[in-house]
KETITI-982037 format. One record per residue (C-alpha): residue in one letter; x, y, z. Coordinates in steps of 0.5 Angstrom, whole numbers, padded with zeros to 4 digits, always signed. Layout:
KETITI-982037
AXYZ;...
This chain:
KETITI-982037
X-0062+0110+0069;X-0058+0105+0064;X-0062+0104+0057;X-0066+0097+0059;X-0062+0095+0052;X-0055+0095+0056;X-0057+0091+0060;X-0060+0085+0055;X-0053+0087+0052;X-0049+0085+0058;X-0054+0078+0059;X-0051+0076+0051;X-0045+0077+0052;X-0045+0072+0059;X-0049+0067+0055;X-0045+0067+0049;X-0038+0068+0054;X-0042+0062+0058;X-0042+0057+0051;X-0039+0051+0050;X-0035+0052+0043;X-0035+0045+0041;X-0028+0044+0039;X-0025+0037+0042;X-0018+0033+0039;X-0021+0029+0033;X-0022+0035+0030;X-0018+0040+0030;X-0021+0045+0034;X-0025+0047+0028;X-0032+0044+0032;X-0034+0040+0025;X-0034+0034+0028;X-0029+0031+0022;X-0023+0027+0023;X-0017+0030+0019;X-0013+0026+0015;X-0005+0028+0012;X-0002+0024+0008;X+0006+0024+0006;X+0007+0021-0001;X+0014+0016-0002;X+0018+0016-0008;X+0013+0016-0015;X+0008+0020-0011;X+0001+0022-0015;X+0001+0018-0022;X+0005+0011-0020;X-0001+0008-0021;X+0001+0002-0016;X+0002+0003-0009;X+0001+0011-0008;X-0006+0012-0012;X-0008+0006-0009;X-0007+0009-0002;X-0010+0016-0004;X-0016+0012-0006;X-0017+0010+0000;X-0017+0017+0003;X-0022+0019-0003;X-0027+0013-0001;X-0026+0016+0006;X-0028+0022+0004;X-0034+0020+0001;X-0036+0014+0006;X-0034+0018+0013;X-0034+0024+0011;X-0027+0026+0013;X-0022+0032+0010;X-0015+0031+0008;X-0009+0034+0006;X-0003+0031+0003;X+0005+0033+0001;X+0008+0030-0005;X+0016+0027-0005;X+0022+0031-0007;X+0027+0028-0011;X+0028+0021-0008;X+0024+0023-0002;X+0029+0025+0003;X+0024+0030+0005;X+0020+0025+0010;X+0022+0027+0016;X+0020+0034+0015;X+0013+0033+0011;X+0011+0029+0017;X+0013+0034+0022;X+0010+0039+0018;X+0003+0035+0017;X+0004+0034+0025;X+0005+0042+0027;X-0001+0043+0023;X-0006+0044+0029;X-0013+0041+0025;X-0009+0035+0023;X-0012+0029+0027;X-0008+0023+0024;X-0001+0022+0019;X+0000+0016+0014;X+0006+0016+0011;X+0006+0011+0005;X+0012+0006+0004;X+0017+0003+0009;X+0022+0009+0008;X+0018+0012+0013;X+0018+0007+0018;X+0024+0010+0021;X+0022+0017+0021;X+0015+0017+0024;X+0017+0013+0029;X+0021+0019+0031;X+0016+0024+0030;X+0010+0020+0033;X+0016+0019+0039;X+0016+0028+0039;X+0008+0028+0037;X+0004+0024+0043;X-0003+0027+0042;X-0003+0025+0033;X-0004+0019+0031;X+0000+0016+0025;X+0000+0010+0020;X+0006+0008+0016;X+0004+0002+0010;X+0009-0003+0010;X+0012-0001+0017;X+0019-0005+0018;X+0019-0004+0027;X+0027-0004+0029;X+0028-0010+0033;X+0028-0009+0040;X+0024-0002+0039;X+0018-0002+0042;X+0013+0001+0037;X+0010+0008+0040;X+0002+0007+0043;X+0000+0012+0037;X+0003+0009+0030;X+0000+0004+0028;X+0005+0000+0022;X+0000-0004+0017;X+0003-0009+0013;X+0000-0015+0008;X+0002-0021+0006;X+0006-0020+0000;X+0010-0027+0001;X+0004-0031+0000;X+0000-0027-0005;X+0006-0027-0009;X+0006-0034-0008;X+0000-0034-0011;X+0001-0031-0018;X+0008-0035-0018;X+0004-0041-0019;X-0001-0038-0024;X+0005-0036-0028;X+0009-0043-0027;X+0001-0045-0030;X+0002-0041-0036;X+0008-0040-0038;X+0010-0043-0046;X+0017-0042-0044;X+0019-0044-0038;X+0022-0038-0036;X+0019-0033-0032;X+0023-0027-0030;X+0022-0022-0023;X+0024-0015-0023;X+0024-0011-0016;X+0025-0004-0014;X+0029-0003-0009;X+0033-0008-0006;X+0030-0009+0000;X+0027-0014+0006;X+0020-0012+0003;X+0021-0013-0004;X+0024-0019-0003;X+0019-0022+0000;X+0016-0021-0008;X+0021-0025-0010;X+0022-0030-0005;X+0014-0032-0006;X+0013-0032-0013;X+0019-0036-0014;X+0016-0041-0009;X+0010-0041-0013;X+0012-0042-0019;X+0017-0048-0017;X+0011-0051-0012;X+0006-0053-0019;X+0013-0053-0025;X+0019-0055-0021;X+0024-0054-0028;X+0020-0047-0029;X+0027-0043-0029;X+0026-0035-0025;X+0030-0029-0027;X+0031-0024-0023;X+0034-0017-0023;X+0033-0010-0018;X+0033-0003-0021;X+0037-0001-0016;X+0038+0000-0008;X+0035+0006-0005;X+0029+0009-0006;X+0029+0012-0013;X+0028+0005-0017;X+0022+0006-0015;X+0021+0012-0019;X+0026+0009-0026;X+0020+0007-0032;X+0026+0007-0036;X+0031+0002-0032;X+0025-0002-0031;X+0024-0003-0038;X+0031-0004-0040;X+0031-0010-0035;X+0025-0013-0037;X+0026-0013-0044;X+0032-0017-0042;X+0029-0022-0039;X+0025-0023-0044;X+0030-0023-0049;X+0033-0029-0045;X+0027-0033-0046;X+0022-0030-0040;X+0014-0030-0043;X+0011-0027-0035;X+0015-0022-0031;X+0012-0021-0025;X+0014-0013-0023;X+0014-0011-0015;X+0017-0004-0018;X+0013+0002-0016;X+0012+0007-0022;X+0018+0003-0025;X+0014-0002-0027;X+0010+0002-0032;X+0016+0001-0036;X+0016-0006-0035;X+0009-0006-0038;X+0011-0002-0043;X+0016-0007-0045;X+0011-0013-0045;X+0007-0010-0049;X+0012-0008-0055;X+0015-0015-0054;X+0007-0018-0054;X+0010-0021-0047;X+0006-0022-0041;X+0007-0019-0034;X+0004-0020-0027;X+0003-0013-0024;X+0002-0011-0017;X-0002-0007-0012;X-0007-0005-0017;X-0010-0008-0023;X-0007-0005-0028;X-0010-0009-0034;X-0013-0002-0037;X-0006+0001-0038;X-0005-0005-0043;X-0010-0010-0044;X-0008-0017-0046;X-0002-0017-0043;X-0003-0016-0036;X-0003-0024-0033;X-0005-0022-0026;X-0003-0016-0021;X-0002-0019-0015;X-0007-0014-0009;X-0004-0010-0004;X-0011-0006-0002;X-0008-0002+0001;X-0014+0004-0001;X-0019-0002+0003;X-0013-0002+0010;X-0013+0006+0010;X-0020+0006+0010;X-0020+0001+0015;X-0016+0004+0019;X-0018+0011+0019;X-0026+0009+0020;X-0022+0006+0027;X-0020+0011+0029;X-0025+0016+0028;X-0030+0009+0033;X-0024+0011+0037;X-0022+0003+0036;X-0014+0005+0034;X-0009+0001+0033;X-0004+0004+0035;X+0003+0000+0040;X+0003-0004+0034;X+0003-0008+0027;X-0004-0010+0023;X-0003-0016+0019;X-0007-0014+0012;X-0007-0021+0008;X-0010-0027+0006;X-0015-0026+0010;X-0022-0021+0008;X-0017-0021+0000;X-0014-0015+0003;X-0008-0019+0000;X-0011-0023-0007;X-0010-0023-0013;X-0014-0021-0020;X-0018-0026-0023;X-0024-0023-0027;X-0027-0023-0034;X-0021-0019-0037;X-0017-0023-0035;X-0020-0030-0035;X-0018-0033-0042;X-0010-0032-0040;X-0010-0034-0033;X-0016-0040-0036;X-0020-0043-0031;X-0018-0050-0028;X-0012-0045-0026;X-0015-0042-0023;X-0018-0047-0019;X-0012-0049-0017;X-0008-0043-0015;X-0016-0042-0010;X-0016-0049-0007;X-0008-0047-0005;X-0010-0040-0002;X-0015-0045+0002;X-0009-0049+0004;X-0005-0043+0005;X-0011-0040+0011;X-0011-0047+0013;X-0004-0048+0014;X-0003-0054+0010;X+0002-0051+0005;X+0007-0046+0008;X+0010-0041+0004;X+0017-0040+0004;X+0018-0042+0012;X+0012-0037+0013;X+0006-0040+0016;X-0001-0037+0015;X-0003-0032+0021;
C-alpha cells in the first residue's frame, strides 16, 4: 500500500496544475495587474528641458498616480534609430502600450503599430499621411500650437519696447510653423506695426539638439533690435535663453516653464502639457477607453495648451495684458476670433 502522503502530494499538484495563473494582455504576463509603459525619446532626449522632460513627467506621474512601470530608450545621433527602439520597446512581451515622442516618429510607429496589432501605441504631435488610415491601435495626440502661440504673440506685441520681436524654430517643419505663423498673428492682432524676425536652426531633426546655433541666431535677432524672441526649439533653446540672459533680453519658451533657468527673462512659455496628455492617455488606456484609429486634440481647452502667467512672471507680462490676452482666449474658444485661418475645435 502507497504511503498516505503520495497521494496528497498528486492532489496538490492537480489543484495547483488546475489553478489560474493571473496573466491577461494589459500586464504583461507577469499577473501584476500593471500597465506597462515604453517610451522612445526624440532627438535632445532626457535634459532638453522642454518637450522630452515634459513627456517623462507624465510617465512619472503615472507611475505615482496609477501605478504603472515604464521603460524608455534614448535617441541616437540625430534619432534615425526610432524605428528600431520602437520595434524593440514592441518585441518586448511585458510591454503593454509604446509613446514615441515627436512628429519624427509618426511615420515610423505607424509601421510598427501596422506589424504589431495587439500593443497599443502614441505618438505626441502625430503628423497622419493624407489618405492613410491611422491604425485602431495608435493614438497621435496633437495640441493647438497655432493658437497658444497666438497667445504669447500678443502678450510679446504688449510688451515689446522696441518693437521688434523675433522667433527661432528648430526644425523647419509643418509643426513649428504653426509656432510661427500664430505668434506672428498674435503680435500683429494687438501692435499691427510690431516687426517679426524669424529664423530656423535647420532642416532635420538635429536643430533640435544645437544650443549653440540657437544662441548664435538669437543674439542676432537681438542685435537687429528684438527685445522678445519666442523659441519653439527643442533643447536648442537653451541657448536662446542663454543668449537672453547675457543680453538682459526676454525670451518666450515653450512646452515647460522654464523661468528657473533664468529668472527675470523668460516673458512667458507658451505650454504644451504634454506630461497632462501622457497621463491622460495612459489612465485610458489602463479604463480600457483607448483612442486609438485616430488623432486627440489637446488645446485650449482644459489649458492642455496654455501659457504661463504666475507670480514670477507677473511684473513683466503686467496684469491688464494679461486680461487681455484671457479675454482673447475666451474669444478663441467661442470662435469669435479665428487664428491664422484655424478656428476653435
Amino acid at each position: 500500500m502507497k504511503n498516505p502522503f503520495f497521494f496528497l502530494f498528486v492532489f496538490l499538484l492537480f489543484i495547483a496544475g488546475c489553478s489560474p495563473k493571473g496573466e491577461n494582455p494589459s500586464d504583461g504576463g507577469k499577473g501584476t495587474g500593471k500597465l506597462h509603459v515604453g517610451l522612445v525619446f526624440d532627438v535632445g532626449g532626457r535634459g532638453d528641458k522642454s518637450f522630452n522632460d515634459s513627456a517623462y513627467n507624465g510617465l512619472e506621474l503615472a507611475k505615482k498616480q496609477l501605478g504603472i512601470d515604464f521603460i524608455f530608450a534614448e535617441p541616437r545621433g540625430e534619432g534615425g534609430d526610432r524605428e528600431a527602439s520602437l520595434r524593440q520597446m514592441a518585441s518586448d512581451p511585458d510591454v503593454d502600450l509604446i509613446i514615441g515622442v515627436g512628429l519624427l516618429f509618426s511615420d515610423d510607429i505607424t509601421a510598427v503599430a501596422k506589424d504589431f496589432p495587439l500593443k497599443k501605441f502614441v505618438c505626441i504631435d502625430y503628423i497622419p499621411k493624407p489618405g492613410v488610415q491611422v491604425p485602431s491601435n495608435l493614438q497621435g495626440i496633437v495640441f493647438e500650437e497655432k493658437k497658444g502661440s497666438y497667445l504669447v504673440g500678443a502678450i510679446a506685441g504688449l510688451v515689446t519696447k522696441t518693437n521688434t520681436v523675433g522667433f527661432i524654430g528648430g526644425m523647419e517643419s509643418s509643426v513649428i510653423r504653426k509656432f510661427e505663423t500664430g505668434f506672428i498673428a498674435g503680435v500683429h492682432a494687438v501692435n499691427p506695426g510690431a516687426q517679426v524676425i524669424s529664423g530656423y536652426i535647420g532642416m532635420t531633426g538635429s536643430a533640435f539638439a544645437n544650443p549653440a546655433k540657437g544662441k548664435e541666431l538669437a543674439l542676432g535677432q537681438f542685435g537687429k533690435g528684438a527685445d522678445i524672441i519666442y523659441e519653439a526649439a527643442g533643447a536648442s533653446g537653451l541657448g536662446v535663453i542663454e543668449a537672453a540672459r547675457e543680453t538682459r533680453k526676454l525670451v518666450i519658451c515653450t512646452d515647460r516653464d522654464q523661468e528657473p533657468d533664468a529668472p527675470g527673462f523668460v516673458l512667458t512659455t507658451m505650454l504644451k502639457s504634454v506630461d497632462r496628455a501622457v497621463l491622460k492617455t495612459i489612465e485610458n488606456a489602463i479604463n480600457g477607453n483607448f483612442k486609438g484609429g485616430g488623432v486627440s486634440v489637446f488645446g485650449l481647452d482644459g489649458r492642455y495648451t496654455d501659457y504661463v502667467y504666475n507670480d514670477r512672471n507677473a511684473s513683466l507680462v503686467g496684469a491688464k495684458n494679461h486680461d487681455a490676452v484671457e479675454e482673447m482666449r475666451k474669444a478663441i474658444l467661442a470662435g469669435k476670433i479665428v487664428v491664422d485661418g484655424e478656428a476653435a475645435k
